[in-house]
N, C-alpha and C positions, 0 to 999 in steps of 0.2 A: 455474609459481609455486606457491610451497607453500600448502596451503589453511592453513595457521593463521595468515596472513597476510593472509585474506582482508578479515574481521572490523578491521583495522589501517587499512588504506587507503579511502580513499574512491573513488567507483566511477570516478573521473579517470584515479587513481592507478594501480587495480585495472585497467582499461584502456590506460596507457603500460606496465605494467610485463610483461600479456600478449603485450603488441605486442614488445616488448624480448626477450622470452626465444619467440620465434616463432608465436605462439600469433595469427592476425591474427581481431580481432573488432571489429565494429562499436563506437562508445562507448554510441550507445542502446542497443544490445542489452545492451549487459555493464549501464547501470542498470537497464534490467526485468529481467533477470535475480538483479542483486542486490533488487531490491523484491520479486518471488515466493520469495526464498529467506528472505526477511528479516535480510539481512548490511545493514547501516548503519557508515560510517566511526565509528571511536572520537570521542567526546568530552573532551576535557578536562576536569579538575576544578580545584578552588582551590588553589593553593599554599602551603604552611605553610610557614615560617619554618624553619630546623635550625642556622641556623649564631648564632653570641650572636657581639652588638659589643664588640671590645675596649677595652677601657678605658686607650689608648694616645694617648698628648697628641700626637704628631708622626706624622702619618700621612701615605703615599703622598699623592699627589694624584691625582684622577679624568683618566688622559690619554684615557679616552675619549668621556666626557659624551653617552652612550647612540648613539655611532655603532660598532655593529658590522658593519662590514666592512673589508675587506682586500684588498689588491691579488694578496697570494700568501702560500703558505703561512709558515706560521712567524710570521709578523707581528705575528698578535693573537691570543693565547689566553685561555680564560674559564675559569675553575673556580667549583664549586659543589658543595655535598652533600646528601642530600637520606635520610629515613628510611623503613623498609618496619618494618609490624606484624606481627611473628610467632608461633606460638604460644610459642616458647622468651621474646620479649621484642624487642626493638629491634631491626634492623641498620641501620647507616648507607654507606649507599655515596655517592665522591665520585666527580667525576667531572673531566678535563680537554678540553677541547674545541677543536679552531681553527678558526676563527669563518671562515676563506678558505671552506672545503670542509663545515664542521660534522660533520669526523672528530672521531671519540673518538678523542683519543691517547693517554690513560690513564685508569685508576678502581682503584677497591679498596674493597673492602665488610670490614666491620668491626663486633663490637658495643658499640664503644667508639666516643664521637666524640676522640679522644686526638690531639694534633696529627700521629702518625705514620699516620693515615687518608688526610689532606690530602695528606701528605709523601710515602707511599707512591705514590698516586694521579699526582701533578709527577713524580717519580721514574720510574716507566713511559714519560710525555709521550716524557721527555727521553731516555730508551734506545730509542722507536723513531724517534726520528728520527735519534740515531745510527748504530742498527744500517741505516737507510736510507739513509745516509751525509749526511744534510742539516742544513745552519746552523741553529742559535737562536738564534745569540748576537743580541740587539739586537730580540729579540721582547720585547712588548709582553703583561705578564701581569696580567689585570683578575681581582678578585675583589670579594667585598661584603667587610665589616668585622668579619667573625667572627672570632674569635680563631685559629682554627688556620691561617691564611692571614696574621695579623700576628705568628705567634709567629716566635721568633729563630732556631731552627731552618731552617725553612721560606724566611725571607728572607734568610737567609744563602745556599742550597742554588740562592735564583734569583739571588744576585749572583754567585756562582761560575760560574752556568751563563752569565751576562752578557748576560739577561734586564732589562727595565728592568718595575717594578711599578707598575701599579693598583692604586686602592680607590675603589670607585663613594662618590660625594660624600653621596651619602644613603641612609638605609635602606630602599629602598622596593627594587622586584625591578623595574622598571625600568632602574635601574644595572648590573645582570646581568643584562640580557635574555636575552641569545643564551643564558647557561646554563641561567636559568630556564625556557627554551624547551624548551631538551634533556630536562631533566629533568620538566618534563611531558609529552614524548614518553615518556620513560620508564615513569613512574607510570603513563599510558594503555594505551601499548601493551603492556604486559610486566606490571605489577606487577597491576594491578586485574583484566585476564584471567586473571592464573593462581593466583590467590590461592583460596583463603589458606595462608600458606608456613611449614614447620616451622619452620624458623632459619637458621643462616646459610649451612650447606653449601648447603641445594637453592637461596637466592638469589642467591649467590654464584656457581653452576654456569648459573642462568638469564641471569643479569644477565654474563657470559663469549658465551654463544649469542648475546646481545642486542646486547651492542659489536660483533661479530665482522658479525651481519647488517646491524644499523647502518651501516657503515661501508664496507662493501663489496657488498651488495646492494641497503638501502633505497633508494628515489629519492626525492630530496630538490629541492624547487624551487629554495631556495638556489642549486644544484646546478645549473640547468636539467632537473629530474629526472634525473639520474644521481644514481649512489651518489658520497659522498664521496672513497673511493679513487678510483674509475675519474676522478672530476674532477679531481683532484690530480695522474695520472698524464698528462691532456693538456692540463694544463699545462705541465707539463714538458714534455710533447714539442714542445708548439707553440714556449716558451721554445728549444730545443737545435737548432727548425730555422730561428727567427730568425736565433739565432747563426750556423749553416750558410751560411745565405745572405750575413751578413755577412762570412763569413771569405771567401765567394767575391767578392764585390763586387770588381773593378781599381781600383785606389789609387788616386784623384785628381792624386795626386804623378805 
């Protein structure tokens, strides 16, 4: 396990994900160990606001009314953006997530909040799960009520994709949990360790390492701690040997 990882997880964590990569250690040992070291899991901090409500009279309606989960992937996806302080001034990175697996399937950092942040960020979602060769159409996109996620652009770009849209019914980060989650994952594990950050190349280059670990290494309880990927992928296999067995089953006929 990489030691800059250590500092990230809590000593549960830090002890499945030993065990995982063949490392076998007792759980007591690995917390006295992390207590003589003085490694403590990250804490969260408060969440600030980034995104402004738009001032748009007919708005989506909440299809999720704070239940994120999901039977499989594609189903239900969150977006959210959220800001990092640098010496150059702002960056804002967004972020898309599916809420089955709590994969990132897209982001993009930016030091503009411009609605082609948001757009860019949905744009990525939807190319890898093409390039994976897997269905959206008929997933279910929740965002809060920021303007870059009600602009015309943007809601065009998910009816094309034949996506059907969310807007959490009120302002509060409840309504976006599952993002707002992400994204204090983020600001913890990544942003507040490695700060304080020039501008946007070196957050931009971090927050690339950070999806990429996220997604295919972190263990995630959501998850049953596995990483995002690896949960997605036995799904599917579990999914392709149901099928198996069904095309073998003798016809009743």
């Amino acid at each position: 396990m990489h030691e800059a990882n250590l500092g990230v997880y809590g000593a549960r964590k830090v002890w499945r994900a030993l065990n995982r990569e063949g490392v076998p250690v007792a759980r007591c040992r690995m917390e006295r160990l992390m207590r003589e070291l003085g490694l403590v899991g990250a804490v969260r901090g408060k969440i600030k606001r980034t995104t402004v409500p738009a001032d748009v009279a007919a708005r989506p309606g909440d299809l999720v009314e704070r239940d994120f989960t999901a039977s499989a992937p594609n189903r239900l996806w969150v977006a959210d953006l959220t800001y990092v302080a640098t010496w150059s001034g702002f960056v804002y990175v967004a972020f898309v997530m599916d809420v089955f697996s709590r994969r990132i399937v897209g982001w993009r950092a930016s030091t503009s909040l411009r609605t082609d942040l948001a757009l860019d960020a949905l744009e990525q979602g939807l190319w890898t799960r093409a390039r994976d060769e897997r269905e959206v159409s008929g997933l279910v996109h929740h965002s809060d009520r920021g303007v870059q996620y009600l602009a015309i652009r943007y809601t065009e770009r998910l009816d094309a994709a034949g996506a059907v849209r969310s807007v959490g019914s009120k302002g509060d980060s409840y309504n976006n949990a599952a993002a707002e989650s992400l994204i204090g994952l983020y600001k913890t594990e990544l942003i507040r360790r490695r700060g304080p950050w020039r501008g946007l190349d070196d957050v931009e280059l971090a927050t690339l390492e950070y999806v990429h670990w996220f997604s295919h290494r972190r263990l995630h309880g959501a998850c049953g701690d596995i990483p995002p990927v690896e949960y997605e992928q036995q799904h599917y296999r579990q999914n392709a040997a149901l099928d198996t067995l069904k095309a073998a089953e003798p016809s009743l006929h």
